[in-house]
C-alpha positions, -999 to 999 in steps of 0.1 A, spaced: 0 0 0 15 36 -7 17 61 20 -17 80 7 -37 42 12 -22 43 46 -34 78 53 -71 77 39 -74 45 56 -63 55 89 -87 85 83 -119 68 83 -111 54 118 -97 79 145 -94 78 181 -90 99 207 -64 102 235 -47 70 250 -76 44 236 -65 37 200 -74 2 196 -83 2 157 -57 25 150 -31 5 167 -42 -25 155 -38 -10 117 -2 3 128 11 -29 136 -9 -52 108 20 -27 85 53 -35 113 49 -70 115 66 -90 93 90 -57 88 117 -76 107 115 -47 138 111 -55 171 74 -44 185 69 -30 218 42 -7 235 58 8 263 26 25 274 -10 18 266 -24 33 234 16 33 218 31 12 193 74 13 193 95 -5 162 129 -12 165 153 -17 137 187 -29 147 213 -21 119 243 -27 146 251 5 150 261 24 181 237 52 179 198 52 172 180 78 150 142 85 164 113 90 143 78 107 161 41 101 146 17 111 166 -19 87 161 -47 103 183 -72 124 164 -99 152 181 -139 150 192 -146 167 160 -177 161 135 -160 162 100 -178 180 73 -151 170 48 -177 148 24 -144 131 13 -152 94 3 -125 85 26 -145 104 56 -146 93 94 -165 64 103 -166 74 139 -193 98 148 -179 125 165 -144 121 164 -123 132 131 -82 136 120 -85 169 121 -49 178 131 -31 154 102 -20 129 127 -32 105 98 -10 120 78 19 119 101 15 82 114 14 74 75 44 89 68 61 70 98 45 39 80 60 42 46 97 52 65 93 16 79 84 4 51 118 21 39 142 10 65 132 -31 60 146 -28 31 171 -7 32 188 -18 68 218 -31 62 226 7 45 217 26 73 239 45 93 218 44 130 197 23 142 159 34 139 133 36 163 97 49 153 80 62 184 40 59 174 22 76 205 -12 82 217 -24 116 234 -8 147 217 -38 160 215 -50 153 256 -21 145 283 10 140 264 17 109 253 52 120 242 61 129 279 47 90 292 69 70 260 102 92 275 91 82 314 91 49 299 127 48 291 126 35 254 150 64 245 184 50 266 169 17 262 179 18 223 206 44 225 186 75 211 211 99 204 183 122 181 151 129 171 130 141 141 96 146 139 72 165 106 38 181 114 11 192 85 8 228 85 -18 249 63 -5 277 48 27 269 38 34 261 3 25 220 -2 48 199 -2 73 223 12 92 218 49 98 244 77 116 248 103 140 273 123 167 268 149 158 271 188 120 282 198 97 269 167 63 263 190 50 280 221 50 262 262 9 264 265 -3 268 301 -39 268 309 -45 294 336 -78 296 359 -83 321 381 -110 316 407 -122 346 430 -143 338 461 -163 369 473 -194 372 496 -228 374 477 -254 396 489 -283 413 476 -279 443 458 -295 463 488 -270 455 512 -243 453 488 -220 471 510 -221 443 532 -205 418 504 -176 412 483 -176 415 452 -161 382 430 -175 401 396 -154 435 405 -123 420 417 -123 397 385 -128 423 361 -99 442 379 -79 410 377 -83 406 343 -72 444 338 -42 439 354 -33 411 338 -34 418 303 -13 448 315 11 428 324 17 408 297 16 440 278 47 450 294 66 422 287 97 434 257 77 438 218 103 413 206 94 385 234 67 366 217 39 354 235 0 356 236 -22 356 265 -61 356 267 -88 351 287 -116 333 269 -140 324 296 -155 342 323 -183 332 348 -202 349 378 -228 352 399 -261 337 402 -286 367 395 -285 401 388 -292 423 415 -271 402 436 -230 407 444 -216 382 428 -198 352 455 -179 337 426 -157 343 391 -140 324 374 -113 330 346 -105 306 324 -73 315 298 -41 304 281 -8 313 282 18 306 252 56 314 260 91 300 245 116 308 269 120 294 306 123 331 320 92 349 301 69 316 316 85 323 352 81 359 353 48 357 335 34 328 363 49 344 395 33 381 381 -1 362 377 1 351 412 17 382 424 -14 401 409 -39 377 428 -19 383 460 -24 421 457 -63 420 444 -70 400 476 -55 421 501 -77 453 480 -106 437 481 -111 410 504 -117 385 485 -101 351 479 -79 345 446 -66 316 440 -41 315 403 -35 280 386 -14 275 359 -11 236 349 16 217 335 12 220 297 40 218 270 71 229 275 83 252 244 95 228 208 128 239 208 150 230 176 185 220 188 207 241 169 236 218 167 213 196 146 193 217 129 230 230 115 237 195 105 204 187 89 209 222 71 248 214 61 239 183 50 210 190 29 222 216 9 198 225 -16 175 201 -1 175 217 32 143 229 48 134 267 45 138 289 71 106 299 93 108 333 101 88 332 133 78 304 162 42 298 159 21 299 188 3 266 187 16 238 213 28 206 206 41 174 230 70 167 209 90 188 230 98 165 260 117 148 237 139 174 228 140 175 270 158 140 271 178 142 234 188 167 207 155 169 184 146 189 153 108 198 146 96 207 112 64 218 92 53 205 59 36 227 41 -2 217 29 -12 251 8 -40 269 15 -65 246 31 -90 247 66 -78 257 98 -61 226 117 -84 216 142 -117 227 120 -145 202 109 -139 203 71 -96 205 73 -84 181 44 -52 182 23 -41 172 -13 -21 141 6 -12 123 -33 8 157 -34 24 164 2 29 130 18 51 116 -8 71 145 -7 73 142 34 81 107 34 114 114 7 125 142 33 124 118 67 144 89 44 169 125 37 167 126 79 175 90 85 211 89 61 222 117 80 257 112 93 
């Protein structure tokens, strides 16, 4: 089967988060009988090892999970699972990892690393990427780098991106929750108001970020607010829901202890209770430079073109850049849908064949 059968097949059956059963089932139908050694180091995973005999391992990402999206496509090769659609191109990418292994079994003895081709679940929920590292397959198979290739509309098809050091943003939910005292309107003296001290939050929040250096990148936004119960009542309760996206450690740290620092400050003001929570999140795709130079050198002509700017979209790929040297990259789909929205599709007889000749590029690399 060619890399666009794998895609379009894998399209008409996605699955969300860590329970991939079909989709897992598909990926390793292709593996076996590949001559790699299978493993699933956590649920929802698939890992192929190729031993060459070499020292050092190359890594390969593909990402399989897709999003609770109704697709609106009409493409013959449409979900079959109501609700639930490859809007992001993980199809696309786990394809692509497909046809590389597809690749490497024939071509092993010419290799100059081992491979490993990392198939996770959960990019789009808790982070498979960060659970496969925890599980030690990386210094279990001597993973001395690692190369992964998202879809991206907007770029030219067929064409791959990419940029040295901070390429996508660390994305940190933030809630703030304010605890007042409700009373009616009447009396309202006699309360505290949750609605007031949220709005002033808010305020000085955005001012905050607004300060931050024009030339740090970053976005910040609140997108949700609730309060109250009725309207000739002080509101007891807001909430704040937002985002945060940063690149570097500092601009996260200053950003999270001002957040708190603002809460601290409103509550003393006003009486009321603020509490600030950031979660986890991503931590920032950061290119290695040393390897993205000898990608770049090595390439030549064939070498990816320069992104001029990080986006500010998220992605779990970066905890393993944490534990090895990894390069990102962007393959361009033209002008198509929004990643993400119901009706997102791609000319995949055009781009994937093209992505699949760049990762075999990646995996001679001396």
């Amino acid at each position: 089967m060619t890399v666009v059968d794998h895609r379009r097949t894998l399209h008409t059956i996605p699955e969300v988060g860590d329970c991939l059963p079909e989709t897992v089932q598909y990926v390793r139908s292709v593996l076996e009988g590949l001559g790699g050694a299978l493993s699933a180091p956590i649920p929802g995973s698939v890992c192929a090892f190729f031993d060459a005999g070499r020292p050092e391992t190359v890594a390969f990402r593909a990402d399989m999970d897709a999003l609770p999206v109704t697709e609106a496509t009409g493409a013959p090769y449409a979900s079959t699972h109501s609700g639930v659609m490859h809007a992001c191109g993980h199809d696309g990418h786990t394809a692509m990892a497909l046809a590389l292994a597809e690749h490497v079994a024939a071509h092993r003895s010419e290799l100059p690393r081992n491979v490993l081709l990392l198939f996770q679940p959960a990019e789009e929920t808790s982070g498979g990427a960060r659970r496969l590292c925890e599980s030690g397959i990386l210094g279990k198979h001597a993973v001395t780098r690692v190369f992964g290739l998202h879809l991206w509309p907007g770029l030219p098809a067929g064409r791959v991106y990419t940029r040295p050091g901070p390429l996508m943003a660390r994305a940190n939910e933030v809630t703030v929750t304010v605890t007042g005292k409700s009373v009616h309107l009447s009396r309202a003296s006699q309360g505290r108001d949750a609605l007031a001290a949220g709005a002033e939050y808010l305020r000085r929040a955005y001012g905050m970020v607004d300060a931050l250096p024009p030339e740090e990148p970053r976005a910040f936004l609140f997108g949700k607010m609730t309060s109250g119960t009725v309207r000739n009542a002080v509101s007891g309760r807001t909430v704040l829901e937002g985002s945060l996206r940063t690149y570097r450690e500092e601009t996260y740290r200053f950003c999270r202890e001002q957040l708190e620092t603002i809460g601290h400050g409103l509550s003393e003001e006003t009486g009321c209770g603020v509490e600030v929570y950031l979660n986890e999140g991503y931590p920032a795709v950061w290119n290695h430079e040393g390897l993205y130079k000898t990608v770049c050198d090595a390439l030549g002509d064939a070498a990816p073109t320069l992104l001029d700017v990080p986006a500010l979209a998220a992605e779990d790929f970066s905890f393993y850049q944490r534990a090895v040297p990894g390069v990102f990259f962007f393959l361009g789909v033209g002008k198509t849908p929004e990643l993400h929205a119901p009706d997102f599709d791609f000319d995949d007889m055009t781009v994937l064949p093209k992505g699949v000749e760049f990762l075999k590029k990646l995996l001679m690399l001396e």
